[in-house]
PDB file of N, CA, C and O in Angstrom:
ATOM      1  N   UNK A   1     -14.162 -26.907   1.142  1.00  0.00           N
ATOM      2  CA  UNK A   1     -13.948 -26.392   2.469  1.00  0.00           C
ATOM      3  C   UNK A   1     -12.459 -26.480   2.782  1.00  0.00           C
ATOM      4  O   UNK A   1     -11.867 -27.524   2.509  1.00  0.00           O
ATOM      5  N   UNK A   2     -11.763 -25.371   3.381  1.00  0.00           N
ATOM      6  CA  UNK A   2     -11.022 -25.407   4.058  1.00  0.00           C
ATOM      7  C   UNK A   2     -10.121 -27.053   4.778  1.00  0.00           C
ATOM      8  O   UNK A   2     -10.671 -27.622   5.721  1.00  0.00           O
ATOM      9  N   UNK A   3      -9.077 -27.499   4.331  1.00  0.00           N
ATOM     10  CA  UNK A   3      -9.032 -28.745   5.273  1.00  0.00           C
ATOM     11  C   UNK A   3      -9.404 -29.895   4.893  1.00  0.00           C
ATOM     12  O   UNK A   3      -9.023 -30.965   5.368  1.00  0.00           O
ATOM     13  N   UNK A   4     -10.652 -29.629   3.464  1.00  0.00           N
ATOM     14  CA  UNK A   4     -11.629 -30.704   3.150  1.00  0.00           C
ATOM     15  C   UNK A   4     -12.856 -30.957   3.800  1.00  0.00           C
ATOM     16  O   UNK A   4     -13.875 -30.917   3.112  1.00  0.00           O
ATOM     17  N   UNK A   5     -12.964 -31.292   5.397  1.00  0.00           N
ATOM     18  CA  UNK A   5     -13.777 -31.550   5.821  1.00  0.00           C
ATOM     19  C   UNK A   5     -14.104 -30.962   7.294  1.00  0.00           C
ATOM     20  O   UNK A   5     -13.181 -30.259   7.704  1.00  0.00           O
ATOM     21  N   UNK A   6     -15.108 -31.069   8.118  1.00  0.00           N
ATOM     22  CA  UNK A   6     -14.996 -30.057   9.350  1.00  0.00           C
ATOM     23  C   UNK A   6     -14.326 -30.827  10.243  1.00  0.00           C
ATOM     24  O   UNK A   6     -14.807 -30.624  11.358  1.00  0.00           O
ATOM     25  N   UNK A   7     -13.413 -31.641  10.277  1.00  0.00           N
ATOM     26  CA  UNK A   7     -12.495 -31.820  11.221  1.00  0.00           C
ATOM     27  C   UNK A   7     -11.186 -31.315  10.450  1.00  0.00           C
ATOM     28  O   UNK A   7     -10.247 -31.365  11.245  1.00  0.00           O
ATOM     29  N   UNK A   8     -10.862 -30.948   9.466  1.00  0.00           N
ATOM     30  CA  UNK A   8     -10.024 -30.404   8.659  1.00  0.00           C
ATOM     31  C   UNK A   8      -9.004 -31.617   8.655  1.00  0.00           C
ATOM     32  O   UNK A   8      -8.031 -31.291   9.334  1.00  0.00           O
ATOM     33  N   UNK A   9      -8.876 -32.808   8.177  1.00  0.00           N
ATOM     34  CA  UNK A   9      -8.262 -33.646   7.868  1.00  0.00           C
ATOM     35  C   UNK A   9      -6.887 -33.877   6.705  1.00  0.00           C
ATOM     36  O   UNK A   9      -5.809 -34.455   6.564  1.00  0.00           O
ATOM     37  N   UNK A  10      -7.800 -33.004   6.081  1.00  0.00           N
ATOM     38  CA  UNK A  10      -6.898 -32.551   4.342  1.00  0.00           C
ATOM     39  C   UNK A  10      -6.985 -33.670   3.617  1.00  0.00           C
ATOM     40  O   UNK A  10      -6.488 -33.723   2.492  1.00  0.00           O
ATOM     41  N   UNK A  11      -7.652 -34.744   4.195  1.00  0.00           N
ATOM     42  CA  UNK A  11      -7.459 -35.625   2.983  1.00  0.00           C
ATOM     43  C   UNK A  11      -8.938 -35.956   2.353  1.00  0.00           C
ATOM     44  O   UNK A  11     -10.021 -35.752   2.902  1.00  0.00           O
ATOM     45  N   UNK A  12      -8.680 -36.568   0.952  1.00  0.00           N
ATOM     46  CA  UNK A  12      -9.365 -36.584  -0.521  1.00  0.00           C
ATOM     47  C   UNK A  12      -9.637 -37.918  -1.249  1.00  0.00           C
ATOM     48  O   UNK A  12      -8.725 -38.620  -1.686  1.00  0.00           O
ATOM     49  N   UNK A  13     -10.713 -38.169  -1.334  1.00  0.00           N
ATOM     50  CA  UNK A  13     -10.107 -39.521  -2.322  1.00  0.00           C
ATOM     51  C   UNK A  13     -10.376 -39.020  -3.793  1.00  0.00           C
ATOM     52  O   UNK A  13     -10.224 -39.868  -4.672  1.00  0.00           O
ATOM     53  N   UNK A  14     -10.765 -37.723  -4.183  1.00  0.00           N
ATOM     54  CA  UNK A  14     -10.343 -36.983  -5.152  1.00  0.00           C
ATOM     55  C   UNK A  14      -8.695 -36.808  -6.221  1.00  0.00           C
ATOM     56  O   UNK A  14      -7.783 -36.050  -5.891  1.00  0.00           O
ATOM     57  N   UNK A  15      -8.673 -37.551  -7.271  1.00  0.00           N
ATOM     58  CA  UNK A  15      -7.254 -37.256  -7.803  1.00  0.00           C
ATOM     59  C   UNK A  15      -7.106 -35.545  -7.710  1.00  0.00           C
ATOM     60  O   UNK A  15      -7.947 -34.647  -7.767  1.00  0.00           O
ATOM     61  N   UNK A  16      -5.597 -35.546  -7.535  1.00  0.00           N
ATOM     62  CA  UNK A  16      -5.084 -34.302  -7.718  1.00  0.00           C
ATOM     63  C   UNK A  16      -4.624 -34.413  -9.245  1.00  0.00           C
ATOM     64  O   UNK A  16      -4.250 -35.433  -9.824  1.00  0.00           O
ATOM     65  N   UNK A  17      -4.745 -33.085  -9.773  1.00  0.00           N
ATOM     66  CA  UNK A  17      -4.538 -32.506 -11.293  1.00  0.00           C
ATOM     67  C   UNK A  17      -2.648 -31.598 -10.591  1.00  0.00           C
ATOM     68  O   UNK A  17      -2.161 -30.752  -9.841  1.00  0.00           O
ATOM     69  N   UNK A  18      -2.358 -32.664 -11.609  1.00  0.00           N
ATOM     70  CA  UNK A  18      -0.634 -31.314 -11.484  1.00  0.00           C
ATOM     71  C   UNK A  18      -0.773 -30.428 -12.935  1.00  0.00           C
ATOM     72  O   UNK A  18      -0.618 -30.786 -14.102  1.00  0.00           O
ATOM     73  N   UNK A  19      -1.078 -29.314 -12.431  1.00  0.00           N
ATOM     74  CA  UNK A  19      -1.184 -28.345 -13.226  1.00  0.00           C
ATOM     75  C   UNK A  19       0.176 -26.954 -13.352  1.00  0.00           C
ATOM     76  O   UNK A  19       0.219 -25.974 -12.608  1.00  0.00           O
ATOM     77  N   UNK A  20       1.158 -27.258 -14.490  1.00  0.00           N
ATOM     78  CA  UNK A  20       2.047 -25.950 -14.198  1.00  0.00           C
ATOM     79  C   UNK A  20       1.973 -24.931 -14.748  1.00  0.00           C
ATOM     80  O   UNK A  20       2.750 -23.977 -14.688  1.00  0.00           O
ATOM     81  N   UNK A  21       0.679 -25.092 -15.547  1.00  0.00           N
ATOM     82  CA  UNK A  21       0.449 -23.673 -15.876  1.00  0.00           C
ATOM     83  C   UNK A  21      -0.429 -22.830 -15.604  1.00  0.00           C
ATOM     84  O   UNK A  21      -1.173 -23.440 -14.836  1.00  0.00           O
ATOM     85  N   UNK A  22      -0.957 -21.486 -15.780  1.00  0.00           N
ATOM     86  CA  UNK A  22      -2.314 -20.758 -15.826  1.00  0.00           C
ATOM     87  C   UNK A  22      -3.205 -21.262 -16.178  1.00  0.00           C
ATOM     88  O   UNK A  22      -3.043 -21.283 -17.398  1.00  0.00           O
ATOM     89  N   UNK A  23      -4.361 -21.851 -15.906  1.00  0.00           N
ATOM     90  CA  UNK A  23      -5.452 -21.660 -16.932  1.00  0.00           C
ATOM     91  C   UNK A  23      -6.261 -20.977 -17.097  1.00  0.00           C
ATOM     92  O   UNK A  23      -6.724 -20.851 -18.231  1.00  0.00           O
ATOM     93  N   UNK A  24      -6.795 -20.204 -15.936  1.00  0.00           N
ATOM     94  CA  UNK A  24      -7.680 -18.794 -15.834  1.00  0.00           C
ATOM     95  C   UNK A  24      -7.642 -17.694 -15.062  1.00  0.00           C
ATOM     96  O   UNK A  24      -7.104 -18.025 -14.005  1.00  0.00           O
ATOM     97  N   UNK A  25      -7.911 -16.648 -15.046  1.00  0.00           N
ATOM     98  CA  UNK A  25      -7.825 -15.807 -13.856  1.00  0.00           C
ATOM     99  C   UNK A  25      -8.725 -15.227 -13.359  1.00  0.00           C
ATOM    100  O   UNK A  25      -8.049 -14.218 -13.562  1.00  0.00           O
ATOM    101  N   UNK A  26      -9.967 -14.697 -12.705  1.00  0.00           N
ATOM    102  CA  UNK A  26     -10.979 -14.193 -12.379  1.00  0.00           C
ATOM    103  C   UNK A  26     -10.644 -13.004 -11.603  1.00  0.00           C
ATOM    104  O   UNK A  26      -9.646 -12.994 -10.882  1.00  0.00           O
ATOM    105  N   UNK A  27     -11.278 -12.191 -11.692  1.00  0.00           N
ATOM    106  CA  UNK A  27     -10.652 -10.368 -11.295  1.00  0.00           C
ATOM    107  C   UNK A  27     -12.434 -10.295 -10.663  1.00  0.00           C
ATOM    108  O   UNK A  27     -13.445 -10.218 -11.361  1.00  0.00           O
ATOM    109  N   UNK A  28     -12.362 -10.342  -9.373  1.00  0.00           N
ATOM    110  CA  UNK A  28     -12.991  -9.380  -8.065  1.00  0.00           C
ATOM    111  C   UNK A  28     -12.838  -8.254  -8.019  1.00  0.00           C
ATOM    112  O   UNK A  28     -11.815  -7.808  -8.539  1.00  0.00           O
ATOM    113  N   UNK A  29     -13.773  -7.351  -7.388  1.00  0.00           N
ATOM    114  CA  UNK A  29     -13.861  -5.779  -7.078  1.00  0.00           C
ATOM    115  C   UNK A  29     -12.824  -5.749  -5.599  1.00  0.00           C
ATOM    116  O   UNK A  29     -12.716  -4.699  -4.965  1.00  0.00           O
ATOM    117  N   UNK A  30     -12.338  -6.608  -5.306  1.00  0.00           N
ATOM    118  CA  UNK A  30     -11.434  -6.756  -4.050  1.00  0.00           C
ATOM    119  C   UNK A  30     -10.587  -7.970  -3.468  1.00  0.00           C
ATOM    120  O   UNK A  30     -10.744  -9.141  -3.815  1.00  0.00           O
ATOM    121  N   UNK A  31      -9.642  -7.504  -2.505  1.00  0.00           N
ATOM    122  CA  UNK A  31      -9.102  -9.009  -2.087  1.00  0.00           C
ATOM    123  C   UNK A  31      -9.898  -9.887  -1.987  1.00  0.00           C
ATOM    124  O   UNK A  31     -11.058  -9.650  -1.649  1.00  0.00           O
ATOM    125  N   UNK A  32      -9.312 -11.506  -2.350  1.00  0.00           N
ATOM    126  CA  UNK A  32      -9.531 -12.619  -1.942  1.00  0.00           C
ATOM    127  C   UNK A  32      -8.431 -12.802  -0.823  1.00  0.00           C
ATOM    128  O   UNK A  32      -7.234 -12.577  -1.003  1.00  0.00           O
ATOM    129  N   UNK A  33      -9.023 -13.259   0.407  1.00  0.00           N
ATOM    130  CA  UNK A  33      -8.035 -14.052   1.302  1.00  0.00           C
ATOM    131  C   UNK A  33      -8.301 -15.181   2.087  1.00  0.00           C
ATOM    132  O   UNK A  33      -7.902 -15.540   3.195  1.00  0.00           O
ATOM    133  N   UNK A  34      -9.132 -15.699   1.189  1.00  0.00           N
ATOM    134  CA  UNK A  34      -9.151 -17.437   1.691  1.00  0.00           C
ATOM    135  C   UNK A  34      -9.027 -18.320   0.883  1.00  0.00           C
ATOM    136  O   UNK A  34      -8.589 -18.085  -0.243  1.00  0.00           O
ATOM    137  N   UNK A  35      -9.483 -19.854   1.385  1.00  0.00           N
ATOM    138  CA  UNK A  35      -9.725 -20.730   0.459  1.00  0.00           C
ATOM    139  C   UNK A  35     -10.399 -21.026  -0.301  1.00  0.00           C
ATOM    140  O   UNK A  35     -11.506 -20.943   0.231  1.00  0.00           O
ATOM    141  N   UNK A  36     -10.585 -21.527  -1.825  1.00  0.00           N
ATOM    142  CA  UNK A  36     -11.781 -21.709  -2.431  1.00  0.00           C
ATOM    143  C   UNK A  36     -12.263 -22.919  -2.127  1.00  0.00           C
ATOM    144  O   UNK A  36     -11.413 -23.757  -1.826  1.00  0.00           O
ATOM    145  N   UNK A  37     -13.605 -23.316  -2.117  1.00  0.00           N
ATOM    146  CA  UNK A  37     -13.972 -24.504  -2.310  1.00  0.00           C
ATOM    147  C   UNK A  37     -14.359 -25.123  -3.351  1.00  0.00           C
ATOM    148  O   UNK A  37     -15.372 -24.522  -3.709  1.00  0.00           O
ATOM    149  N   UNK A  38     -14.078 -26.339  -4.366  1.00  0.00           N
ATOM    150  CA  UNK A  38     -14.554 -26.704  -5.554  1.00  0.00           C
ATOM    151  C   UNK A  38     -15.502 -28.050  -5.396  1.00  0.00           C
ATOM    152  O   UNK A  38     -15.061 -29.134  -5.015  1.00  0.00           O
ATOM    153  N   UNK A  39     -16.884 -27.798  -5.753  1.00  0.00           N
ATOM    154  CA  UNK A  39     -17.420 -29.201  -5.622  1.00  0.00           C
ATOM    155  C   UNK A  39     -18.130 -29.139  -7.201  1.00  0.00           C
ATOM    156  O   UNK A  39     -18.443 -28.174  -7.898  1.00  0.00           O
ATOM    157  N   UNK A  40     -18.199 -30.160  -7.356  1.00  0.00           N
ATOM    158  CA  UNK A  40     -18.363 -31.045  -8.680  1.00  0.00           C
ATOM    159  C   UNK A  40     -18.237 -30.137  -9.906  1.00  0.00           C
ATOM    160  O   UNK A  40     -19.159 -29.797 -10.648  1.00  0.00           O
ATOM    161  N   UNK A  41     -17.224 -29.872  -9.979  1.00  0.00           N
ATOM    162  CA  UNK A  41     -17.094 -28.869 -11.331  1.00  0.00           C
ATOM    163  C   UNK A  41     -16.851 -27.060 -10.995  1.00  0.00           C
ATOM    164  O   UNK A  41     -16.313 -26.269 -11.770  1.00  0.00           O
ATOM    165  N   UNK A  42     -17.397 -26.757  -9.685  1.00  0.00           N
ATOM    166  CA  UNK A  42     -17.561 -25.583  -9.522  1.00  0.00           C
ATOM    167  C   UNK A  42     -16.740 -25.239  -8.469  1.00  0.00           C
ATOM    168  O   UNK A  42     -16.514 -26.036  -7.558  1.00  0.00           O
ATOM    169  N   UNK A  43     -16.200 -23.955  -8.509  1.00  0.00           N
ATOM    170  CA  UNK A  43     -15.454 -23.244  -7.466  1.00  0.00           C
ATOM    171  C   UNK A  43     -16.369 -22.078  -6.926  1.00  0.00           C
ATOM    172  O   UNK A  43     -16.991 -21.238  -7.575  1.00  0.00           O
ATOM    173  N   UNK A  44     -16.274 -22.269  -5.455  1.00  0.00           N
ATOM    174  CA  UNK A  44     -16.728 -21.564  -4.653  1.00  0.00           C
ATOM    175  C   UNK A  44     -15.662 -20.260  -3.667  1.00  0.00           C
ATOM    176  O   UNK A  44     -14.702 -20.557  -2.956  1.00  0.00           O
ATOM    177  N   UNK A  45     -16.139 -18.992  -3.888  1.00  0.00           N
ATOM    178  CA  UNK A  45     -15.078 -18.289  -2.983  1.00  0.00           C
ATOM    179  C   UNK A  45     -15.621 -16.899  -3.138  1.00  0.00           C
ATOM    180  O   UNK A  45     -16.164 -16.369  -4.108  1.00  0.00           O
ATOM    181  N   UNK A  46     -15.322 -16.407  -1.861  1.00  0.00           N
ATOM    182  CA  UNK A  46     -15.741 -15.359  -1.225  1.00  0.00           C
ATOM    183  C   UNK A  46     -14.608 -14.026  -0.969  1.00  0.00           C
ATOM    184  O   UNK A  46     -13.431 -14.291  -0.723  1.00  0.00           O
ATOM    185  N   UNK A  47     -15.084 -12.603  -1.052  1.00  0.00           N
ATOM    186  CA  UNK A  47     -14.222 -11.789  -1.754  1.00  0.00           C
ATOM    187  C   UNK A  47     -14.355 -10.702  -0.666  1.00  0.00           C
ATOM    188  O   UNK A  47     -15.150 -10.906   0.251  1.00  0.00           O
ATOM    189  N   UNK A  48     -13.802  -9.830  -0.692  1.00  0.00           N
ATOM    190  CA  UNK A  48     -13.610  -8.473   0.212  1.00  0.00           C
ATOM    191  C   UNK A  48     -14.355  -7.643  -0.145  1.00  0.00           C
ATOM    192  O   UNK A  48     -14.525  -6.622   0.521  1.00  0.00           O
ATOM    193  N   UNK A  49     -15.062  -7.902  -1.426  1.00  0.00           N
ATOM    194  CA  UNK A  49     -16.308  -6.730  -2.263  1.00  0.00           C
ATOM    195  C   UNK A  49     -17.267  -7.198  -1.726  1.00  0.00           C
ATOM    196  O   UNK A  49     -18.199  -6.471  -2.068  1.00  0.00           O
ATOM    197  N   UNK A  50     -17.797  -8.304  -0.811  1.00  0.00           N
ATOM    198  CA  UNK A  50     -18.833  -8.442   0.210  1.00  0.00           C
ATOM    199  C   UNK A  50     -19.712  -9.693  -1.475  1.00  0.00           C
ATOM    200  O   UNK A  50     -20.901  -9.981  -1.334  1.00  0.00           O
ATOM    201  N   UNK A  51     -19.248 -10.025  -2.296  1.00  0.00           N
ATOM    202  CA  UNK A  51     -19.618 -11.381  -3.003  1.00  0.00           C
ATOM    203  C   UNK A  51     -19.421 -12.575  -2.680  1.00  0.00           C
ATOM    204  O   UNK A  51     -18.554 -12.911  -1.874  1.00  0.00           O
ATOM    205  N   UNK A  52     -20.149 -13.315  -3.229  1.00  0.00           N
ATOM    206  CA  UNK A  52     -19.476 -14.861  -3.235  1.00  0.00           C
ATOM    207  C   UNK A  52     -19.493 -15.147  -4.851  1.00  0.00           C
ATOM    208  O   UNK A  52     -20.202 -14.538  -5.654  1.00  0.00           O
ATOM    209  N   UNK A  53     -18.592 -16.169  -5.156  1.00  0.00           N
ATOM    210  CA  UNK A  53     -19.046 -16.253  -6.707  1.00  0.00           C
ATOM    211  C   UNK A  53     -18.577 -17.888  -6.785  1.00  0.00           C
ATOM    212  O   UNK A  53     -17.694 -18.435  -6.124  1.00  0.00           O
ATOM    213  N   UNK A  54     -19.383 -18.423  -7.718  1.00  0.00           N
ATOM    214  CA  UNK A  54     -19.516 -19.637  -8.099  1.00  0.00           C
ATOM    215  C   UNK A  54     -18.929 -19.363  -9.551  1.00  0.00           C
ATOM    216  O   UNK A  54     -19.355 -18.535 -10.356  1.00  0.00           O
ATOM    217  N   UNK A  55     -17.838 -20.251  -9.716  1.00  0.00           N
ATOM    218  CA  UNK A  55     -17.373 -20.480 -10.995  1.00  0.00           C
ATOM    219  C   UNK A  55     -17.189 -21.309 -11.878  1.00  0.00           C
ATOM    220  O   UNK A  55     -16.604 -22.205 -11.269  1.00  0.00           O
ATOM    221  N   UNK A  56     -17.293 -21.640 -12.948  1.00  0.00           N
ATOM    222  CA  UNK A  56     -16.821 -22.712 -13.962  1.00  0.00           C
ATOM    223  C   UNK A  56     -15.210 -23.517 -13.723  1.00  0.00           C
ATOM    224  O   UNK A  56     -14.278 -23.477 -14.526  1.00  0.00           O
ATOM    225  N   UNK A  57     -15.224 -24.109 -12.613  1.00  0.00           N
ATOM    226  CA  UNK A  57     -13.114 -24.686 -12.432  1.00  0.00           C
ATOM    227  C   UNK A  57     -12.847 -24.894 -13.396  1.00  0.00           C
ATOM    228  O   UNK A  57     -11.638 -24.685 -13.503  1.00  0.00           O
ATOM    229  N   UNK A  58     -13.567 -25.458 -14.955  1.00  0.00           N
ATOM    230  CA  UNK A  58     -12.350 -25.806 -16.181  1.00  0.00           C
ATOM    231  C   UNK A  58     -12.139 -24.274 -16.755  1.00  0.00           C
ATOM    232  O   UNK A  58     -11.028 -24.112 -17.260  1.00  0.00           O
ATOM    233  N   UNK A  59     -12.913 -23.245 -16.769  1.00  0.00           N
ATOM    234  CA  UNK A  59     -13.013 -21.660 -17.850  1.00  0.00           C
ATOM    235  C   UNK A  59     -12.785 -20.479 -16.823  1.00  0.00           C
ATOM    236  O   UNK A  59     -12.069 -19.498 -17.024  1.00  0.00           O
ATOM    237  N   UNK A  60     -13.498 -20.742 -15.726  1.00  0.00           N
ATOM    238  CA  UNK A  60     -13.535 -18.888 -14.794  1.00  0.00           C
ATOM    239  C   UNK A  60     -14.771 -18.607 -15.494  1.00  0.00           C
ATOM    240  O   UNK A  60     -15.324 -17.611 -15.029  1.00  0.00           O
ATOM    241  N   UNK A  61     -15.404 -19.162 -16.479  1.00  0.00           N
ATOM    242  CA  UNK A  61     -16.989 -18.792 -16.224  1.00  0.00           C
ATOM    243  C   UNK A  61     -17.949 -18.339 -15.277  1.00  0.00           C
ATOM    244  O   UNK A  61     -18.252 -19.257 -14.514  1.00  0.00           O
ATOM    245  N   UNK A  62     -18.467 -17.412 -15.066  1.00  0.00           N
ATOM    246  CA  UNK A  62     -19.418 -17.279 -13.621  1.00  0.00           C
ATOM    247  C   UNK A  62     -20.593 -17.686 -13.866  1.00  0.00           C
ATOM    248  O   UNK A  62     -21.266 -17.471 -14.874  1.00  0.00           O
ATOM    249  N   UNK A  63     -20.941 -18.473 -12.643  1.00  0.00           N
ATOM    250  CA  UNK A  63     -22.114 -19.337 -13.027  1.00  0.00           C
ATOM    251  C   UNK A  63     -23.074 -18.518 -12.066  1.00  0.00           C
ATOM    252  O   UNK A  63     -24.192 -18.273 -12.520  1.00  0.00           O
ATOM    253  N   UNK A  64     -22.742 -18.022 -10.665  1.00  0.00           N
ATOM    254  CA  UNK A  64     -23.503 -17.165  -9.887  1.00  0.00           C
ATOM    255  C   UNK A  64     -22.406 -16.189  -9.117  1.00  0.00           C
ATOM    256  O   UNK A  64     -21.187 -16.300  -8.987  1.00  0.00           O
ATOM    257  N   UNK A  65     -23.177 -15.368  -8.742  1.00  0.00           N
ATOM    258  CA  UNK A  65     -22.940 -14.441  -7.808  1.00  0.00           C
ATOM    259  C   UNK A  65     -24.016 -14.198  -6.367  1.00  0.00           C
ATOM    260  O   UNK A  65     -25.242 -14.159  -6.269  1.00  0.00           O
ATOM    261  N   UNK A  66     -23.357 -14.118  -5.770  1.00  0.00           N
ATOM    262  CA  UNK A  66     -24.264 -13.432  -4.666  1.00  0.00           C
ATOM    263  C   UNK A  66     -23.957 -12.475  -3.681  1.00  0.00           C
ATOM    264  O   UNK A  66     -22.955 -13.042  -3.247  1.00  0.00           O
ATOM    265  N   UNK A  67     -24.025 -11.746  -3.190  1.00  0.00           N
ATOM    266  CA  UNK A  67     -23.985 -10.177  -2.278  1.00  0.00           C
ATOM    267  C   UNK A  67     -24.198 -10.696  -1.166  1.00  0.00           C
ATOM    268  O   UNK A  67     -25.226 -11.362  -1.038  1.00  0.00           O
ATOM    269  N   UNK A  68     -23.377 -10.555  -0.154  1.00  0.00           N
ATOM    270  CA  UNK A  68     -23.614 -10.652   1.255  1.00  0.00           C
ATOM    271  C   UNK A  68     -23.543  -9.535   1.996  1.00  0.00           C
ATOM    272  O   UNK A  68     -23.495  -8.483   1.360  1.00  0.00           O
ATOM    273  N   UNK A  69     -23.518  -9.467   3.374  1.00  0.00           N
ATOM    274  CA  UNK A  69     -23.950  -8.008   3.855  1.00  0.00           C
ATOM    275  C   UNK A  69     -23.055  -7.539   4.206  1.00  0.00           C
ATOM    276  O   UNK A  69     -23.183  -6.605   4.998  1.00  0.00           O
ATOM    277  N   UNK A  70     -21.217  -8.121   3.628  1.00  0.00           N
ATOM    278  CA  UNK A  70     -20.311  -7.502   4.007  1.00  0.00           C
ATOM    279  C   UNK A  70     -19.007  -7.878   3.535  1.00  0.00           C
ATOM    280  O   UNK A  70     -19.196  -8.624   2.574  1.00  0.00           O
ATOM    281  N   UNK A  71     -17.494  -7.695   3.785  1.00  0.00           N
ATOM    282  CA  UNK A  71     -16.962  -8.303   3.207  1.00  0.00           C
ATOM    283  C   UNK A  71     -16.791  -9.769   3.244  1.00  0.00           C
ATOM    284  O   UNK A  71     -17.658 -10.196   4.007  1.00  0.00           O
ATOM    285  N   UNK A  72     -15.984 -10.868   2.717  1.00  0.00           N
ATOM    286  CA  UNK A  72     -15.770 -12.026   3.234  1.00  0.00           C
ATOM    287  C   UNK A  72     -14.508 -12.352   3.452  1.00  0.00           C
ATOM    288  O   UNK A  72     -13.761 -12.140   2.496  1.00  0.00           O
ATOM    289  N   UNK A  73     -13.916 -12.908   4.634  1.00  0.00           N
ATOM    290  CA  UNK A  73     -12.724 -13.327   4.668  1.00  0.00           C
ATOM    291  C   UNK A  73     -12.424 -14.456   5.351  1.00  0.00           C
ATOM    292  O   UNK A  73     -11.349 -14.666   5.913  1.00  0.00           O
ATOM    293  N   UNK A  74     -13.844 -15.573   5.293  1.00  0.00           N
ATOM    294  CA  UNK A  74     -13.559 -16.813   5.859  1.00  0.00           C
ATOM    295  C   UNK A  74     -13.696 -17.796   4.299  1.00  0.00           C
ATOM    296  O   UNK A  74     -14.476 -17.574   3.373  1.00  0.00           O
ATOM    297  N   UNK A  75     -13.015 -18.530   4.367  1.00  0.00           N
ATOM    298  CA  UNK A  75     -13.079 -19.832   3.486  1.00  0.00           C
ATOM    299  C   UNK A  75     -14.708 -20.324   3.114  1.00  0.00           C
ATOM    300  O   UNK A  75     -15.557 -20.412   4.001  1.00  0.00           O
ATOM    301  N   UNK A  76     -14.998 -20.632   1.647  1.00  0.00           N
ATOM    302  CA  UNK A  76     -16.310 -21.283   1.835  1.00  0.00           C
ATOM    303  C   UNK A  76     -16.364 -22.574   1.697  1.00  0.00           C
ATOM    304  O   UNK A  76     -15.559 -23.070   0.908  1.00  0.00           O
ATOM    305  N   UNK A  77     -17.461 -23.605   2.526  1.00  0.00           N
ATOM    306  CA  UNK A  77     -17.550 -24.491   2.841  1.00  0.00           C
ATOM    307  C   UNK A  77     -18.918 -24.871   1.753  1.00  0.00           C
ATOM    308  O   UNK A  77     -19.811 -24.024   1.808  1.00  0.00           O
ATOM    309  N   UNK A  78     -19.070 -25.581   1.166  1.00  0.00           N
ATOM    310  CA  UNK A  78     -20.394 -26.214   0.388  1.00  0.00           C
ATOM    311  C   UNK A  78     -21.151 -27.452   0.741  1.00  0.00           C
ATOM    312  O   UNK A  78     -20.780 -28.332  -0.036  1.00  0.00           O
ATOM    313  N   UNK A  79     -21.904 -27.834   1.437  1.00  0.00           N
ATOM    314  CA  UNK A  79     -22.798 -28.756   1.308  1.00  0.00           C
ATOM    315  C   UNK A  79     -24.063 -29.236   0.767  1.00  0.00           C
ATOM    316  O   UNK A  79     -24.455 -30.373   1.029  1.00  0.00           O
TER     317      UNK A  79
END
């Protein structure tokens, strides 16, 4: 989620990974313009082609997809 949490705090007791390079790229039928969310292995994020897609965070593997009834341009939140 956005912030981390619904008071949007930003904080984690999650290590941060310093990463300076690429490791994957995932290509949508349209803009992304939010945040992704990643919980336990998986990235969550929502697209302007009216998807959501669940991904593999170590590959860009797609693990799901799903169709919503329109585009998306809010951040996804996972619980």
């Amino acid at each position: 989620m956005f912030g981390h949490d619904p008071p949007r705090t930003g904080q984690t007791e999650s290590p941060v990974v310093d990463v300076s390079q690429l490791l994957w790229k995932f290509k949508t039928g349209d803009t992304v313009t939010s945040s992704p969310a990643v919980v336990n292995g998986v990235l969550y994020m929502g697209s302007w082609d009216s998807y959501v897609y669940a991904l593999d965070a170590k590959n860009g593997n797609v693990i799901l997809t799903y169709k919503a009834g329109d585009g998306i341009a809010a951040s996804t939140s996972v619980h």
